[in-house]
MARDO-24472 format. One record per residue (C-alpha): residue number from 0; y, x, z; residue in one letter. Coordinates in Angstrom, 1 decimal, m for minus. Each point is the difference from the previous one (the first is absolute). Layout:
BEGIN
seq: NUM north: Y east: X up: Z type: a
...
end
This chain:
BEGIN
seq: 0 north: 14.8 east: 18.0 up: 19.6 type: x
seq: 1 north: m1.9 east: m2.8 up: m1.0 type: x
seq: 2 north: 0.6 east: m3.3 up: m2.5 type: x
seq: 3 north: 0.2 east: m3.0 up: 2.7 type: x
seq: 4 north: m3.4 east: m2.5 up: m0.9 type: x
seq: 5 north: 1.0 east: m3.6 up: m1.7 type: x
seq: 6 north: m1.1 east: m2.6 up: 1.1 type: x
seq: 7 north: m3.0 east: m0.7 up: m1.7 type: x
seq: 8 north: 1.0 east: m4.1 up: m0.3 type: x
seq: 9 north: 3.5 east: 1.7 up: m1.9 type: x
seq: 10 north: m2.0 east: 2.2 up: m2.1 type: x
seq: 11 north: m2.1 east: m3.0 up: m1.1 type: x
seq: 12 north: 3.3 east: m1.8 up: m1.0 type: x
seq: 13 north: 1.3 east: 3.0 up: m1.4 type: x
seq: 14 north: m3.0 east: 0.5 up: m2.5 type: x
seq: 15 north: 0.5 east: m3.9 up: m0.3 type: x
seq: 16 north: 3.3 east: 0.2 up: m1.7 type: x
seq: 17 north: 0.5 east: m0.1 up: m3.8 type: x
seq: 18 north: 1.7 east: 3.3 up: m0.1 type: x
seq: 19 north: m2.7 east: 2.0 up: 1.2 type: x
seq: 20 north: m2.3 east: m1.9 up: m2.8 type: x
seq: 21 north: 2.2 east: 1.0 up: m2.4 type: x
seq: 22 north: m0.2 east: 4.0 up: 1.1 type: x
seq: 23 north: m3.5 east: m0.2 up: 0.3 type: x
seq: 24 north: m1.2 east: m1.5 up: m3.2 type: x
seq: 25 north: 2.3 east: 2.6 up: m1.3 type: x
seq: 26 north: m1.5 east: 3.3 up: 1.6 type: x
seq: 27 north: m2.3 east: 0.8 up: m2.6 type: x
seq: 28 north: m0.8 east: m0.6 up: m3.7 type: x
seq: 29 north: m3.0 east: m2.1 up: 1.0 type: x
seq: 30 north: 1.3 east: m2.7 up: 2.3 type: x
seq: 31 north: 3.3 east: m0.3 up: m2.9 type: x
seq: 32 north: m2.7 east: 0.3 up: m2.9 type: x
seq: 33 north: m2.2 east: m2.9 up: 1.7 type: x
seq: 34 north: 2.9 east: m2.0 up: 0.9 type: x
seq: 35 north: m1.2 east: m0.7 up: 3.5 type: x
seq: 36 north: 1.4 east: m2.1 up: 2.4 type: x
seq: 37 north: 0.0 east: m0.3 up: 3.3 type: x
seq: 38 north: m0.5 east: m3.2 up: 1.1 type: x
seq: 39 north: 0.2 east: m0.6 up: 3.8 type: x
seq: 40 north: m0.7 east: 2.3 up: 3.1 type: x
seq: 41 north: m1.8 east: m1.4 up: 3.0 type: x
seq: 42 north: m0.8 east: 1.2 up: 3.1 type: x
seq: 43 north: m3.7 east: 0.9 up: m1.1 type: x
seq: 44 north: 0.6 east: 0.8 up: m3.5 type: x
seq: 45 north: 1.7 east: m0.6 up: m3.5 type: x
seq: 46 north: m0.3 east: m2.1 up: m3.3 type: x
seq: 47 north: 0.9 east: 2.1 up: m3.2 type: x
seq: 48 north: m0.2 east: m1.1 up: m3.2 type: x
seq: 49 north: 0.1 east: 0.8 up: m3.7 type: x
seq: 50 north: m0.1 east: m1.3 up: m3.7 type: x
seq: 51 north: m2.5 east: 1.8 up: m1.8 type: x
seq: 52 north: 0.6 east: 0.1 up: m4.0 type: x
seq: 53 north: m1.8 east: m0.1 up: m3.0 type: x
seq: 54 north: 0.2 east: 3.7 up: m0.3 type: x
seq: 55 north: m2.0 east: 0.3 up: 3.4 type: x
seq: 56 north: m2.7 east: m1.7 up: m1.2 type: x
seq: 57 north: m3.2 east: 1.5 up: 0.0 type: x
seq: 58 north: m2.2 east: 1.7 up: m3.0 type: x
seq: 59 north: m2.4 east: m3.3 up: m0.2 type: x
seq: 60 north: 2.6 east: m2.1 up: m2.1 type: x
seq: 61 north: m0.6 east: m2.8 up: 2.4 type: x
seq: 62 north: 3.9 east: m0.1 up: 1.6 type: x
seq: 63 north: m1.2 east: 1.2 up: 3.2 type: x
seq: 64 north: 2.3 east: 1.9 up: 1.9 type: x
seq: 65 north: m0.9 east: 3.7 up: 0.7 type: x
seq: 66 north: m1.1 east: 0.7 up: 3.2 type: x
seq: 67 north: 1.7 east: 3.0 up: 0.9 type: x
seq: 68 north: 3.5 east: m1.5 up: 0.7 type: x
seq: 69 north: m1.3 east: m2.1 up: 1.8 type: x
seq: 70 north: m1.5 east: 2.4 up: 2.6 type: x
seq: 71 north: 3.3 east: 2.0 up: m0.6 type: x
seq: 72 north: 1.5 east: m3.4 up: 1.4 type: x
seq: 73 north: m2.3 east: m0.3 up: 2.8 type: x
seq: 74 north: 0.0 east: 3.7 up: 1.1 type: x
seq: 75 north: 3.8 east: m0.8 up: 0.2 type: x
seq: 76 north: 0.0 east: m3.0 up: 2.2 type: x
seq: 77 north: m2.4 east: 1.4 up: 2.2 type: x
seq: 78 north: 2.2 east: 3.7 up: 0.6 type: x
seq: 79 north: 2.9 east: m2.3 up: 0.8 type: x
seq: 80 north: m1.9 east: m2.1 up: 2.2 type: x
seq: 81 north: m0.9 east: 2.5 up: 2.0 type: x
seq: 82 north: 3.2 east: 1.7 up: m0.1 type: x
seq: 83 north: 1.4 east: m3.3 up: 2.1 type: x
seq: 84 north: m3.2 east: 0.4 up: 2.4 type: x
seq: 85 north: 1.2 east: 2.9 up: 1.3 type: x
seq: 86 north: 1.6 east: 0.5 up: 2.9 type: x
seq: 87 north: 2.2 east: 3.3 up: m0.7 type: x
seq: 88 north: 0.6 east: 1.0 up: m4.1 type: x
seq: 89 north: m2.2 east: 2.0 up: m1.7 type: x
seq: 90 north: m1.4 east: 1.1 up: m3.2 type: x
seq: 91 north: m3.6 east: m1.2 up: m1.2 type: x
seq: 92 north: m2.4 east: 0.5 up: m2.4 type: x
seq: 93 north: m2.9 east: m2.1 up: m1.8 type: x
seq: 94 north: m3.3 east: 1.7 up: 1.4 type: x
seq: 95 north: m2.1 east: m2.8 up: m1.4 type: x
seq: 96 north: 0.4 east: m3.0 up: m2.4 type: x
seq: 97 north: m2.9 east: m2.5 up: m0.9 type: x
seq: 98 north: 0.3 east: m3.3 up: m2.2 type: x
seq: 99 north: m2.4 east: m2.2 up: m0.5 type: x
seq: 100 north: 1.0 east: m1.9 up: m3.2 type: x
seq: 101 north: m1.5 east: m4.1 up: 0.2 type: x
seq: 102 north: 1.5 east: m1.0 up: m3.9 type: x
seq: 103 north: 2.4 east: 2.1 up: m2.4 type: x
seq: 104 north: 3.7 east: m1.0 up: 0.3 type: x
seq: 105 north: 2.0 east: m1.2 up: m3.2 type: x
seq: 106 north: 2.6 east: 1.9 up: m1.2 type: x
seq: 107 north: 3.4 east: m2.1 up: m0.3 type: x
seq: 108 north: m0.6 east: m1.5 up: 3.0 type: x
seq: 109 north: 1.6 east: 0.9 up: 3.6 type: x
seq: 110 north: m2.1 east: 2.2 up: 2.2 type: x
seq: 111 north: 0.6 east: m0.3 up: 3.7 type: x
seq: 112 north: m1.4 east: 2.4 up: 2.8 type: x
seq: 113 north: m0.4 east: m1.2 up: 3.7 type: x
seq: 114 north: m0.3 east: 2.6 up: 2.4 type: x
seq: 115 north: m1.5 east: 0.3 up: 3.6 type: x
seq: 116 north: m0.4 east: 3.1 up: 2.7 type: x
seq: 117 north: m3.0 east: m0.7 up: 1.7 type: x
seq: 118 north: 0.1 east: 2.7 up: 2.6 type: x
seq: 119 north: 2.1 east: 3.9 up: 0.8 type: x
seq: 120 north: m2.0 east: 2.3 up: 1.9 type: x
seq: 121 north: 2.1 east: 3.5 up: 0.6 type: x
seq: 122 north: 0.2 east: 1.5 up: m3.5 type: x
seq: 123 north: m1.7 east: m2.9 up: m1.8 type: x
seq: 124 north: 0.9 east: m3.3 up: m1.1 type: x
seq: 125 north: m2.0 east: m2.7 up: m2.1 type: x
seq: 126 north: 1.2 east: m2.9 up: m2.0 type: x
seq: 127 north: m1.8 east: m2.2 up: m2.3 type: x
seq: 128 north: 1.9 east: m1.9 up: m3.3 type: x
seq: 129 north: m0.8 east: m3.4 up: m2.4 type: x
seq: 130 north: 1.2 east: 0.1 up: m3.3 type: x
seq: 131 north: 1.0 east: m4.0 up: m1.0 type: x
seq: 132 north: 0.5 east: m0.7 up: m4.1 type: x
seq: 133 north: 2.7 east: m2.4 up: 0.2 type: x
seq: 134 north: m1.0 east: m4.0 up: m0.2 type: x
seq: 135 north: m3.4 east: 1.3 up: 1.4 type: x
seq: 136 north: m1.5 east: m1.1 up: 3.4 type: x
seq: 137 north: m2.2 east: 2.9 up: 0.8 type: x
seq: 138 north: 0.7 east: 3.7 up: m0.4 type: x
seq: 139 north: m1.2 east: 2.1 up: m2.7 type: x
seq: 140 north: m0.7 east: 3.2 up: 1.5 type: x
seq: 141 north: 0.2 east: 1.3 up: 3.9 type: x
seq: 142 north: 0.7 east: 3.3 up: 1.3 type: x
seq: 143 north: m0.4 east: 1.8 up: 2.7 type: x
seq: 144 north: 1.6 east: 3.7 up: 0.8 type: x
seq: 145 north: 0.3 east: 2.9 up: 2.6 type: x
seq: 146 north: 3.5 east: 1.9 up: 0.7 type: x
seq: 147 north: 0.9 east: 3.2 up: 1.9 type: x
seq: 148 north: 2.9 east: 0.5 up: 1.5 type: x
seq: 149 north: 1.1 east: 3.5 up: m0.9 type: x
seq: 150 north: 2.7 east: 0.0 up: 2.7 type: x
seq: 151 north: 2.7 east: 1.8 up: m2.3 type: x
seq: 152 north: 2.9 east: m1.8 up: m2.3 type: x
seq: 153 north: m1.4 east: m1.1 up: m3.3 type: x
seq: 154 north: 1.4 east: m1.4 up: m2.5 type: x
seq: 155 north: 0.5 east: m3.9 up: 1.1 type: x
seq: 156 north: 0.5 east: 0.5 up: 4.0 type: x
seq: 157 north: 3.4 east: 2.7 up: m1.6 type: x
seq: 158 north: 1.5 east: m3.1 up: m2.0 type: x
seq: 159 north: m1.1 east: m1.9 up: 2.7 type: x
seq: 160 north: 1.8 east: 2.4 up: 3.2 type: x
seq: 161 north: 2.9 east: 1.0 up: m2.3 type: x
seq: 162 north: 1.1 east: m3.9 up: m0.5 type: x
seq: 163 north: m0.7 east: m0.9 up: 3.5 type: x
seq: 164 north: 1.9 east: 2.3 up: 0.9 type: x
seq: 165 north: 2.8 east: m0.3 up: m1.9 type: x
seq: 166 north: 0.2 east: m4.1 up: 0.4 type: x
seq: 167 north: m2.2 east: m1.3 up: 2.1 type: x
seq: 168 north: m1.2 east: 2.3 up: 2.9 type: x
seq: 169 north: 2.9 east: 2.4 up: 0.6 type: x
seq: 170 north: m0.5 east: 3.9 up: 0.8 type: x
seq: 171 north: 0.0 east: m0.4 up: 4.1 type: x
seq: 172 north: m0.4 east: 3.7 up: 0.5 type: x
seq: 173 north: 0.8 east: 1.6 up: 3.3 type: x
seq: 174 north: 2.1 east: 3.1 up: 0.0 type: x
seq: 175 north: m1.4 east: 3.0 up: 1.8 type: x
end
């Protein structure tokens, strides 16, 4: 007995909807800690965001934003990203993140994260990300990273099946 496949277009509006937001900034301490946001959810990627503090600020007492949460951010927006490129659910994990990092963001100011999957190939899928300070015109940093799709139920794609199929995507099972 298998789970009938959404629709792909309704799992996209799914993940769209402000409930799910709320349950997945909440999943762990991080995304709660950061405060992120999810923005919007397109059909190529998503746009999170976040408010770094004075207390992320890093060690050179020049108010620049430490640049860990902010790869914490982007590592985010990309799994998600290629969560909705997939064409059945599945867990994933990060093989490979790299930033390249143009100027240091300021703390106190909003942080947003723009994703984009570039290309799935069986097992592998890669997606790049731009980090924007807000009121700025360019991006600070850009990012590109490498997932594998470990074909088992991970943490996310479990929230993610267990509400679909309690709301959304009802249990279709046939009987034997």
């Amino acid at each position: 007995m298998t789970l009938m496949k959404p629709n792909i277009i309704e799992f996209r509006e799914y993940l769209s909807r402000p409930e799910f937001w709320d349950s997945y900034v909440g999943l762990s301490g991080v995304h709660s800690d950061l405060g992120i946001k999810i923005i919007d959810v397109g059909e190529d990627g998503v746009t999170m965001s976040f408010s770094p503090t004075a207390s992320m600020a890093g060690s050179d007492g020049t108010n620049s934003c430490d640049l860990g949460p902010v790869a914490t951010v982007m590592d985010s927006a990309m799994g998600m990203s290629v969560m909705l490129s997939l064409e059945e659910f599945s867990s994933i994990a990060t093989l490979e993140l790299r930033t390249d990092w143009i100027d240091n963001p300021k703390a106190n100011c909003e942080i947003s994260v723009r994703t984009k999957v570039d290309n799935v190939m069986e097992d592998l899928v890669f997606v790049q990300a731009e980090a924007w300070q807000e009121g700025s015109e360019a991006p600070f940093c850009r990012g590109a990273a490498r997932f594998m799709l470990t074909r088992g139920e991970g943490n996310l794609s479990k929230v993610i099946m267990d509400a679909a199929k309690e709301q959304e995507f009802p249990d279709k099972r046939e009987s034997l």
